[in-house]
N, C-alpha and C positions, 0 to 999 in steps of 0.2 A: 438056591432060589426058594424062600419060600411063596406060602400058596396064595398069600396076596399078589407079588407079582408073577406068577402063575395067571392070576385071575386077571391081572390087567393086560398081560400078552394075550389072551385069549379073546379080552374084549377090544384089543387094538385089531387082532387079528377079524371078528365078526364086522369093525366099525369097517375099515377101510379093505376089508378082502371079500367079505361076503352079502352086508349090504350093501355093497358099491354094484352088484350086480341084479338089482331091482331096481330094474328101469320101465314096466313096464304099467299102464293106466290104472290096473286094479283098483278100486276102492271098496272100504267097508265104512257103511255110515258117512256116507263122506268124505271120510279120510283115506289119503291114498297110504298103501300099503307097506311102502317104505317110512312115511311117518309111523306110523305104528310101531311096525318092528325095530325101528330105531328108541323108540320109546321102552319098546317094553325091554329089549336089549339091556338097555342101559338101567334102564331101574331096576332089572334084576340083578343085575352087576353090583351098582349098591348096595343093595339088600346084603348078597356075599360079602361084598367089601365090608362092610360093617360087623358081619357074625364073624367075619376070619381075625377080626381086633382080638387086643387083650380086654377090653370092657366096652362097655359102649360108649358110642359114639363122645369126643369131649368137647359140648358147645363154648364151654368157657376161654376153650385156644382157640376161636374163631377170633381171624384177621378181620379188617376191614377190608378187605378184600371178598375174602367169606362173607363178612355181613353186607357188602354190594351185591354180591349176585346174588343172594338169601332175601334181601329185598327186591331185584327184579323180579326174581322167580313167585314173589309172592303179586306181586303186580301181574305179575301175567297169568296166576290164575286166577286170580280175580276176573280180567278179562274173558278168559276162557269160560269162566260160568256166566256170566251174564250174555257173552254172545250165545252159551247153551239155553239157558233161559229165555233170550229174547226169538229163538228158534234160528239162530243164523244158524248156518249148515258148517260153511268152510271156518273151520279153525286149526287146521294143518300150521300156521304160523305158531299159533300158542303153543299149541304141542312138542314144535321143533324147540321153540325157545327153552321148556320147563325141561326138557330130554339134555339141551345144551348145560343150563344150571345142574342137572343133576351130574351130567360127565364132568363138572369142571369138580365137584368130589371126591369123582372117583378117579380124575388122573392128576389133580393138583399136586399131590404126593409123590409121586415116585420119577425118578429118573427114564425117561424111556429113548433108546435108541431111534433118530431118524430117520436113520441111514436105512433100519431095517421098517419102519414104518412104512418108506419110500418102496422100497421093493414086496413088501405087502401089495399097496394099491397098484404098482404096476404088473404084478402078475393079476391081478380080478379085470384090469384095463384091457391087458393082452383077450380076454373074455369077453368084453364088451365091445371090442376092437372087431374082433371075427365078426359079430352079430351084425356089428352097423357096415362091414364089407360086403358080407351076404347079401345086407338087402339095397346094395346100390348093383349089384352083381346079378343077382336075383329080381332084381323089380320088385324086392317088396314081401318076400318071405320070411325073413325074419322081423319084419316091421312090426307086430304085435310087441313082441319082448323088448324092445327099446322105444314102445309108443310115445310114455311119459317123457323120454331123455328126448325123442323127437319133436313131441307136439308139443309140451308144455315151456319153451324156449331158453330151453338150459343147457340144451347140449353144447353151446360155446364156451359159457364158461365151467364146464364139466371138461370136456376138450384141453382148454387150455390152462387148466391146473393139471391133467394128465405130463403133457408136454412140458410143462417148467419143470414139474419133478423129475421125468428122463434126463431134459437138458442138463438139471442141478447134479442126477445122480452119473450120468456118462460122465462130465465134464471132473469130479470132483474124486470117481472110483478108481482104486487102485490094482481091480485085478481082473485081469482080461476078459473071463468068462462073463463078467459082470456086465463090462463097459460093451459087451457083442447085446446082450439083453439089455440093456437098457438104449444103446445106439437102434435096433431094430423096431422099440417101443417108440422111439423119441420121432423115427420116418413115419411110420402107421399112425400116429399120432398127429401129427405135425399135417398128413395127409389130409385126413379127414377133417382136420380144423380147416384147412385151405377149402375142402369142401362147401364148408358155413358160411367161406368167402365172408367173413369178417374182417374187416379191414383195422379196426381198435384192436382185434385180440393178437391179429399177427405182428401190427407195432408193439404190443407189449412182451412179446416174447423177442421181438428184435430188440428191444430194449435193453431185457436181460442179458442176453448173451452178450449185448455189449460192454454192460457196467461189469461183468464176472469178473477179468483181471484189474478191477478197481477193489474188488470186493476180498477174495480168496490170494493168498500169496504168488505172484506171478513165476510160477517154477516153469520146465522147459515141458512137464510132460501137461500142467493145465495150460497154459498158452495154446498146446498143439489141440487139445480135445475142445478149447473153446473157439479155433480157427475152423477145425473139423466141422463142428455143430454149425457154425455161423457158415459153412460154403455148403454144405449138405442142404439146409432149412431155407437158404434163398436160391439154390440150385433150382431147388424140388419148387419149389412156388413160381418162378420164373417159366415153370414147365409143362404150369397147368394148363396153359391156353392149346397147350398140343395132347396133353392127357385127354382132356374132356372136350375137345373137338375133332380128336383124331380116332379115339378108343370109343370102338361100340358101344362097350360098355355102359361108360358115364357120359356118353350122349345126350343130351337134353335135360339133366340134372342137374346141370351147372355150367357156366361160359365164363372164359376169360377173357380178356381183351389183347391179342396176337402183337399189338405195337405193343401195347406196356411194355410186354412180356420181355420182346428184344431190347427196348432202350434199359431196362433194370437188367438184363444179363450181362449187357455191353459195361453197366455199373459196375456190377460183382466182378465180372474178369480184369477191371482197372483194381476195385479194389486187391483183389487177389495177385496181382500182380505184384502189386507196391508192398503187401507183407511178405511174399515170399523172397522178393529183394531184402528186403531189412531181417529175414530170416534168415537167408545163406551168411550176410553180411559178420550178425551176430552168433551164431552158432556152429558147432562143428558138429562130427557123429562123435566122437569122442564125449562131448560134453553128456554127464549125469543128468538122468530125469528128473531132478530134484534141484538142478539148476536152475538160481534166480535169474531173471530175465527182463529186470525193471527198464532196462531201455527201450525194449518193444512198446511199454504202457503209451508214450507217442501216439503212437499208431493210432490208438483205440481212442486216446485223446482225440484226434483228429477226425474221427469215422463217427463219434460221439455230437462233437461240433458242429459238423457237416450235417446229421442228422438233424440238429437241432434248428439250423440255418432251415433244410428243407418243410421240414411241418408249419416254420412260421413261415416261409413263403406261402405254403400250401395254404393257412388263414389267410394271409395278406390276399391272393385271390379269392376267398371266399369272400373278402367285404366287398369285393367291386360283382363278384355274381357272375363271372364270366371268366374267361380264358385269357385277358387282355393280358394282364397280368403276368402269364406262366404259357408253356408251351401247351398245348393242347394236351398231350399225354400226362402232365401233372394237371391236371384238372381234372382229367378221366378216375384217377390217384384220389381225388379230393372227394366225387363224388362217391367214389366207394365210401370213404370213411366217416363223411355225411349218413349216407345210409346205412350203414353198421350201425352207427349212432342211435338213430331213430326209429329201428326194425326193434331197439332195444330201452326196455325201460331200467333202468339202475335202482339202487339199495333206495334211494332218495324219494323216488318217485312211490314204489309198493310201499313204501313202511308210510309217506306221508300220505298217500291213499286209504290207508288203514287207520293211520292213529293221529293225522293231523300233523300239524306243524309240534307239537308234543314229539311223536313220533319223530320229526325228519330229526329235531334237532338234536336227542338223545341219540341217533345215528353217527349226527356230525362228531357229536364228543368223542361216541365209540371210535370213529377212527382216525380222529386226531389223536387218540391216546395212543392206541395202535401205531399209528406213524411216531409218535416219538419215541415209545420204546424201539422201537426202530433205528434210532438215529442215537440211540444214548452209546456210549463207548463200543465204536466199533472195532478199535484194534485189541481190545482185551475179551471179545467173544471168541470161542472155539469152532472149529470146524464147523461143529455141527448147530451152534447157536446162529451160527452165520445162515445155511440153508435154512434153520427155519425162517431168518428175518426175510430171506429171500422171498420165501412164500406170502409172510405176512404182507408185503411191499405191493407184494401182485395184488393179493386180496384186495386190499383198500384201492387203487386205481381201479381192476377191474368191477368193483362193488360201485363205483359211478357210474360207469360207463355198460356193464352189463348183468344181464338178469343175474338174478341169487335164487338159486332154488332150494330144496330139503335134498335136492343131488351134490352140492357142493358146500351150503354153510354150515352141517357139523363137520365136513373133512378137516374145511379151515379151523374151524372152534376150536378142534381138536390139537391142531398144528401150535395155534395160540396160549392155547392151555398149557400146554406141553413146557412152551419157551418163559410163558411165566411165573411157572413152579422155581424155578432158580428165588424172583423176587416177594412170592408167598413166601418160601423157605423162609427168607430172611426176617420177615412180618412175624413169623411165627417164633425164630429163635432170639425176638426183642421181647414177646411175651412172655417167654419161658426164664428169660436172665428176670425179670420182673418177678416173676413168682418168684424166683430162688429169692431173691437177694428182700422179698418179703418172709422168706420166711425164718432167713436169718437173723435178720432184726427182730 
């Protein structure tokens, strides 16, 4: 290893291990304190990354890819000085952005392990986990040190990028020690989202878990881990209406609703039923954990379906504004997910508050691009190409539907960065065959 990737394990390590645990209101100048040190982080990283070359820096192999962010980034200081000049205070945006342009330099290059990225951020998670149980535990003791993750309304989707990482990494790990840590991350996790009583973020993780044996090869040991996750995660929600009405505790912090509760567990035991029927049916204990298991895919077909059926019912009643439509308890369903909605402003709404209809609609581009590298040759990505797409998938749905703060959209950058170094590569070894074959002529 040399000491450039040295220097990038250590800035993956600071990105997602150690600022991930500055959560708290601090500001200097305005600027909250995890902007900063992500900034200055990252620019110092640079700096390194550039002295540890063989010469400097080479503008003449910049991609278009390179010269796209190299023009945002200048766009956006441009911005950041004029908002300085015109005395605007809050520029924590620009900040975030030119920190982003600069990491996409410094990790555009190199190959970086997900797998271990993944278990980076979930031990700093495990850290930020305690804090926010303290203070539902406590009333309020450690409330300073996750003020920002609390007040500034990001802890859901901070939350709920925690938990698709566990889910991706239980579901996908091969060894025991691992899948107990990351299963225990993925409940604490999964808890406290349930907390936020978001109703968008926990359909998207029910999503996930559903699409996974569409996504990763349906062998006998991921089937089992993704059946696990999916009766665990709807067990544990089904439970809350007895958690936080029954346990002192979390008394008055949060209410469920007691009918939901039973008609979605009377769900889960049908569904559970019917796979571990079609379980016994198709497998034996004989059979290897690396046995395919494509006839089970059914199932999840149908559970997919079914899903699919329920949400458009669930609108179908919202156009008539009442219950007529649905039994009362999906209505109850409906108005949760209403008000998830609305408590939250999406990527759409801040950036076109900011920068106009300019802004939303250089948004839209950003993740429709995103979405298609998404969707470009799925059976010829790797394992681990596949978990990032995972993530990038989440990003862009929940970047509609929920806040993006400086707690989550370098994580993501970073995830995306990551996965699009395969297709820089390639940008870069068409300018290189260019050179050569100039200079043979």
């Amino acid at each position: 290893m040399d000491k450039r990737e040295q220097l990038i394990n250590t800035y993956i390590i600071l990105l997602f291990g150690v600022l991930n645990l500055f959560c708290n209101e601090f500001n200097f100048l305005a600027i909250n304190l995890r902007t900063l040190l992500l900034f200055a982080v990252t620019f110092v990283t640079f700096i390194y990354y550039v002295r540890q070359g063989t010469g400097p820096y080479n503008w003449k192999k910049l991609t278009r890819t390179d010269w796209l962010i190299s023009g945002i980034m200048i766009i956006t200081l441009i911005c950041l000085i004029y908002r300085i000049c015109t005395g605007i205070a809050d520029v924590n945006q620009e900040i975030v952005l030119l920190a982003i342009g600069v990491m996409y330099f410094v990790l555009h290059k190199y190959e970086v392990d997900i797998r271990a990225v993944f278990g980076v951020l979930c031990i700093s998670n495990y850290i930020v986990y305690a804090m926010m149980l303290l203070s539902y535990i406590t009333k309020g003791w450690s409330s300073p040190l996750i003020k920002f993750l609390k007040g500034n309304g990001g802890a859901t989707a901070w939350l709920l990028l925690g938990v698709a990482v566990t889910v991706l990494s239980y579901c996908t790990s091969r060894r025991r020690k691992l899948t107990v840590f990351y299963g225990i991350g993925m409940l604490l996790g999964s808890f406290l989202l349930f907390m936020e009583k978001n109703m968008t973020a926990i359909l998207i993780i029910e999503g996930l878990i559903i699409s996974l044996p569409f996504i990763f090869k349906p062998e006998k040991r991921f089937i089992k881990r993704v059946i696990e996750v999916f009766l665990c995660f709807n067990f544990l929600l089904c439970n809350m209406s007895l958690l936080t009405g029954y346990v002192e505790i979390f008394k008055g912090d949060i209410t469920y609703d007691l009918e939901v509760s039973v008609y979605m567990e009377l769900v889960l035991a049908v569904a559970a039923l019917a796979f571990f029927t079609l379980w016994d049916k198709h497998t034996t204990e004989e059979d290897e954990m690396d046995t395919r298991l494509p006839e089970l895919l059914p199932f999840f077909q149908l559970v997919a379906v079914v899903a699919i059926i329920f949400i458009g019912a669930l609108f179908a009643a919202a156009t008539r504004g009442s219950s007529v439509v649905l039994p009362d308890v999906m209505y109850k369903l409906l108005s949760l997910f209403i008000l998830s909605i609305a408590e939250q402003n999406g990527i759409f709404y801040t950036i076109g508050e900011r920068y106009g209809i300019v802004g939303a609609v250089a948004v839209m581009v950003l993740l429709a691009v995103i979405a298609i590298y998404c969707l470009r040759k799925p059976m010829e990505d790797t394992r681990e190409q596949k978990l990032s797409k995972c993530i990038m998938v989440i990003y862009v749905v929940q970047s509609i539907f929920l806040k993006q703060t400086v707690l989550t959209t370098p994580l993501y950058a970073a995830i995306i960065i990551m996965y699009l170094k395969g297709t820089v590569e390639k940008e870069r070894n068409v300018l290189d065959e260019a050179d050569n074959s100039d200079t043979v002529l």
